[in-house]
OpenMM code with the backbone's topology and positions (N, CA, C; nanometers):
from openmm import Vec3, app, unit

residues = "UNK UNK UNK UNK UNK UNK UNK UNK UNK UNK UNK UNK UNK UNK UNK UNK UNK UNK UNK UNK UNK UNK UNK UNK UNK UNK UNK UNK UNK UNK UNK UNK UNK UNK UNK UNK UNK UNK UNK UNK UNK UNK UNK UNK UNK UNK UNK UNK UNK UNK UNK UNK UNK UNK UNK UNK UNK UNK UNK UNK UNK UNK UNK UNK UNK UNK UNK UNK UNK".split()
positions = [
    Vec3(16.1801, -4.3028, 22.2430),
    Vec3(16.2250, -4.4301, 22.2978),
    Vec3(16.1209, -4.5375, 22.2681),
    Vec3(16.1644, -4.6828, 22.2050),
    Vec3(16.1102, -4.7516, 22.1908),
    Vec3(16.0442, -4.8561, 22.3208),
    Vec3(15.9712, -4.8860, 22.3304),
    Vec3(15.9301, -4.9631, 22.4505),
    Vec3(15.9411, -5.0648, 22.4252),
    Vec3(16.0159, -5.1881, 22.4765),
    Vec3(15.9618, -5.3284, 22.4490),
    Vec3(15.9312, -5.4154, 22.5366),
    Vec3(15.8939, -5.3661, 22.6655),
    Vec3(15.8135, -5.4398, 22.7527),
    Vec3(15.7854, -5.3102, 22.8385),
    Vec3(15.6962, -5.3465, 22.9275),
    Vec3(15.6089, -5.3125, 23.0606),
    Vec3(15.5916, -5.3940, 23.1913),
    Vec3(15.6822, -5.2855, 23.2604),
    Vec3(15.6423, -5.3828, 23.3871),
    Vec3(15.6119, -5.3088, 23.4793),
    Vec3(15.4963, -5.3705, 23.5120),
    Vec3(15.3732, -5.3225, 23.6600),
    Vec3(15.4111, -5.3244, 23.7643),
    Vec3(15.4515, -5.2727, 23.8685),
    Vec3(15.4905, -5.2626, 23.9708),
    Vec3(15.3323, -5.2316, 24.1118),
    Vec3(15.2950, -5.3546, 24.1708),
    Vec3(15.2259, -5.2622, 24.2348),
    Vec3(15.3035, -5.2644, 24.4158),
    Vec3(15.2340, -5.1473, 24.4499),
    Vec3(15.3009, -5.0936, 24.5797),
    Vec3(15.2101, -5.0663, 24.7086),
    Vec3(15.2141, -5.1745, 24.7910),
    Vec3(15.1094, -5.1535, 24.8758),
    Vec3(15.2282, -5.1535, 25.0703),
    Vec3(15.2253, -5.0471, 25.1348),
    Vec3(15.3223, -5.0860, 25.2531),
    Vec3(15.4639, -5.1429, 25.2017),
    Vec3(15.5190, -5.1188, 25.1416),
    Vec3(15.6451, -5.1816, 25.1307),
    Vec3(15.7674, -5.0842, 25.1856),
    Vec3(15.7861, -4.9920, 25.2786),
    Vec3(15.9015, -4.8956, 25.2707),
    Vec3(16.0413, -4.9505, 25.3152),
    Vec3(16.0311, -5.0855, 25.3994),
    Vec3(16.0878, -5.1716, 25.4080),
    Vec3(16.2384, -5.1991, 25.3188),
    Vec3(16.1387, -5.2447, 25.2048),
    Vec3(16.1987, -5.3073, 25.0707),
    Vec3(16.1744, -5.2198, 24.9545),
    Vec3(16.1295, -5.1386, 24.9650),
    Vec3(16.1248, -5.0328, 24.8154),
    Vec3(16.2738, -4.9942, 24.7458),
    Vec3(16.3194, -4.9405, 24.8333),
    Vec3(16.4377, -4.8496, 24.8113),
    Vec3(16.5492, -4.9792, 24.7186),
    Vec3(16.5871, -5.1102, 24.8225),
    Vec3(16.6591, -5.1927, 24.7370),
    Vec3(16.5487, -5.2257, 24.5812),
    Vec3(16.4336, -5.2700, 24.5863),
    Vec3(16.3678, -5.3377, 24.5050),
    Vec3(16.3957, -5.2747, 24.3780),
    Vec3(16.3615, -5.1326, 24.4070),
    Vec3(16.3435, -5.0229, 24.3297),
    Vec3(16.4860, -5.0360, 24.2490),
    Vec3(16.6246, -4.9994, 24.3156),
    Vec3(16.7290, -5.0383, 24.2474),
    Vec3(16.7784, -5.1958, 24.1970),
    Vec3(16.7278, -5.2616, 24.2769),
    Vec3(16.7896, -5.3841, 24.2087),
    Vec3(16.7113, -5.3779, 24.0595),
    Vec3(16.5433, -5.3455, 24.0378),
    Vec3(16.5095, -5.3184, 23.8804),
    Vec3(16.5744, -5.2563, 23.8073),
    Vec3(16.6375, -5.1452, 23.8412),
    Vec3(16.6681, -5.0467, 23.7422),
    Vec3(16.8261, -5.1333, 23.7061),
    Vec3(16.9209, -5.1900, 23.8135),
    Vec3(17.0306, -5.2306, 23.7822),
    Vec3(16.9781, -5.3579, 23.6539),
    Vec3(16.8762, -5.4692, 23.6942),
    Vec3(16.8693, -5.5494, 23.6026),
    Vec3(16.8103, -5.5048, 23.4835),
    Vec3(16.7620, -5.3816, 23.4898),
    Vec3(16.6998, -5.3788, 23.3929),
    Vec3(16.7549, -5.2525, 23.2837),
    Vec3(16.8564, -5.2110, 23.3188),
    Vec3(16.9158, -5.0699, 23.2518),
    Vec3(16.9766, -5.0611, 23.1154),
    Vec3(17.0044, -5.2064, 23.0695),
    Vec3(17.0206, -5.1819, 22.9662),
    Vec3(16.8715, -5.2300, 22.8507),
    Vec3(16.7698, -5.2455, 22.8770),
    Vec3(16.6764, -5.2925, 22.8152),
    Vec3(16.5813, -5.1839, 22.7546),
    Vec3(16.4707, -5.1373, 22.7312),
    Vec3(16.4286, -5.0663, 22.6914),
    Vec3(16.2811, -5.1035, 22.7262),
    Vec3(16.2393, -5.0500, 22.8584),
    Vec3(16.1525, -5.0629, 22.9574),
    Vec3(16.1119, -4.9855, 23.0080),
    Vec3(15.9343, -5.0025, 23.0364),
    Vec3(15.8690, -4.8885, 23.1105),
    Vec3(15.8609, -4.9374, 23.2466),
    Vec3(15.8544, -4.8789, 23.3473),
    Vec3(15.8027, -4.9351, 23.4729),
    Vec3(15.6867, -4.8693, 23.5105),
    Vec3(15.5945, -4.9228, 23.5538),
    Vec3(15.4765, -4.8665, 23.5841),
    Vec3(15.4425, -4.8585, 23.7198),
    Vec3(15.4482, -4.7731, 23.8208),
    Vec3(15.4362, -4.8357, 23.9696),
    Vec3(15.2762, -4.7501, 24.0095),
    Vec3(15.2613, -4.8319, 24.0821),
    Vec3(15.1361, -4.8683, 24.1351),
    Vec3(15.0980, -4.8425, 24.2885),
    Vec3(15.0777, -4.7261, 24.3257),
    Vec3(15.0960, -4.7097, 24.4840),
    Vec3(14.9335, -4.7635, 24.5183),
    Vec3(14.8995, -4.8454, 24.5961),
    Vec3(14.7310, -4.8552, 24.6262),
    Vec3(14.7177, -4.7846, 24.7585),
    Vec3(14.7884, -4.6741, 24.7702),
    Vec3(14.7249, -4.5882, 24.9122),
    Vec3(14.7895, -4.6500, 25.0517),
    Vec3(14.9197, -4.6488, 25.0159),
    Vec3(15.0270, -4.6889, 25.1334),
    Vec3(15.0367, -4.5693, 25.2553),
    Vec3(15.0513, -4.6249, 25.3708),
    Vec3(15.0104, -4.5047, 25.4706),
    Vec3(15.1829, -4.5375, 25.5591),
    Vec3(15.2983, -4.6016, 25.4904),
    Vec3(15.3999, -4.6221, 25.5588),
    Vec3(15.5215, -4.5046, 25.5307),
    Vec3(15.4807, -4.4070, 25.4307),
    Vec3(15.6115, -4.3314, 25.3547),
    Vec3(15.6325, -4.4118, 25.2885),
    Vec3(15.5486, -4.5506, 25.2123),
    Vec3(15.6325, -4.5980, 25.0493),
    Vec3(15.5793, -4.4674, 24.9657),
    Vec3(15.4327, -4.4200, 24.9656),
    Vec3(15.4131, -4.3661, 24.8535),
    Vec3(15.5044, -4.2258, 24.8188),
    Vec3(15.5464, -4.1520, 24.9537),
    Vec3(15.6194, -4.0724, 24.9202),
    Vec3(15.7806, -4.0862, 24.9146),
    Vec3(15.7974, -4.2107, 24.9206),
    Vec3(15.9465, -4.2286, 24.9101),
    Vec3(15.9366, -4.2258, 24.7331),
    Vec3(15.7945, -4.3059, 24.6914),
    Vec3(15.8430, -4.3194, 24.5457),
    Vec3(15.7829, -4.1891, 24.4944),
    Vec3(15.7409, -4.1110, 24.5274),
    Vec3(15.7456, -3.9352, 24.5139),
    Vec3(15.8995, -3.8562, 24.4677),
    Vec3(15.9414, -3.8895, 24.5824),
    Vec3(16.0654, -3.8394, 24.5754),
    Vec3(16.2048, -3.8893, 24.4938),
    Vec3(16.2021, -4.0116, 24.5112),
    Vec3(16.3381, -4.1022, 24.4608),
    Vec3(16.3263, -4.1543, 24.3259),
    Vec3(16.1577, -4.1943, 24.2520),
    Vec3(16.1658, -4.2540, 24.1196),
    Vec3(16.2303, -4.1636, 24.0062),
    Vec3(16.2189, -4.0488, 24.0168),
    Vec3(16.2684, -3.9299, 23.9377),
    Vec3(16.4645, -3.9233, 23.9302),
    Vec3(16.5081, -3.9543, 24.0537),
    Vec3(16.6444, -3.9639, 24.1183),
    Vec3(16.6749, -4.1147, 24.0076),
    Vec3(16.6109, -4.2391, 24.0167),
    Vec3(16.6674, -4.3478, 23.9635),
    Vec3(16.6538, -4.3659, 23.8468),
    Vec3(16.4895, -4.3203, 23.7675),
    Vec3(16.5057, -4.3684, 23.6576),
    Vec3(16.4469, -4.2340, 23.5543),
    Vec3(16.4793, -4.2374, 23.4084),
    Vec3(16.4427, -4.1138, 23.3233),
    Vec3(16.3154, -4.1666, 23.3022),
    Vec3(16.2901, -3.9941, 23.2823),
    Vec3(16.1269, -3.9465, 23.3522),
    Vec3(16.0618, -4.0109, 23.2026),
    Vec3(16.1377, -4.0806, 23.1419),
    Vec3(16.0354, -4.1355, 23.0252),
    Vec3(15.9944, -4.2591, 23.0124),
    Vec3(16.0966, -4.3375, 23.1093),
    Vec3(16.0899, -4.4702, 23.0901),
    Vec3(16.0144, -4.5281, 23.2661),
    Vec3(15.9335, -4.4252, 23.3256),
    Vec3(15.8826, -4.4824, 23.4293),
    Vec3(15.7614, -4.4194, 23.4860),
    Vec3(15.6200, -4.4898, 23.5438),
    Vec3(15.4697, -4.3740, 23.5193),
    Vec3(15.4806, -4.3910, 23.7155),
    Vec3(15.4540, -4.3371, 23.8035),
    Vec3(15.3781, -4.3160, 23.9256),
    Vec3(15.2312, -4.2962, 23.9038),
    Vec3(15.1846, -4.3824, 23.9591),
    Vec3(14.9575, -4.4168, 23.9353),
    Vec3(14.9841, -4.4202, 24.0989),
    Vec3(14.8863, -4.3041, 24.1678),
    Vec3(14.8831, -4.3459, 24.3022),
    Vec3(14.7023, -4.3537, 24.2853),
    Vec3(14.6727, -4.4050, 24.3973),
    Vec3(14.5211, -4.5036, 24.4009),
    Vec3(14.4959, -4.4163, 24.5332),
] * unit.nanometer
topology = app.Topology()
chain = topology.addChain("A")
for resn in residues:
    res = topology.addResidue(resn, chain)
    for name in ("N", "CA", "C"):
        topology.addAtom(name, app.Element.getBySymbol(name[0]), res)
């Protein structure tokens, strides 16, 4: 897969708003050819393990990295 952009996601407390955020990217962004990069900086709310569990569920495991801090 070709990449033609990168986008950084960082993730600090958000469990709130993850879950929509998370899909509204993948909807705008599904037909493009995009990495997402997310960025947990040591969230203590269940964001980091929501995006444990669910980034795998939304997007292919090629076009998206989990960096937890």
């Amino acid at each position: 897969m070709n990449i033609n952009a990168s986008i950084v996601v960082p993730v600090f407390n958000e469990i709130k708003l993850i879950e929509s955020f998370v899909n509204n990217l993948f909807e705008t962004f599904k037909n493009e050819k995009v990495k997402f990069i997310f960025i947990d900086d040591g969230s203590k709310d269940g964001s980091s393990e929501w995006l444990k569990n669910n980034l795998s569920k939304i997007f292919n495991e090629k076009n998206y990295e989990l960096i937890s801090l």
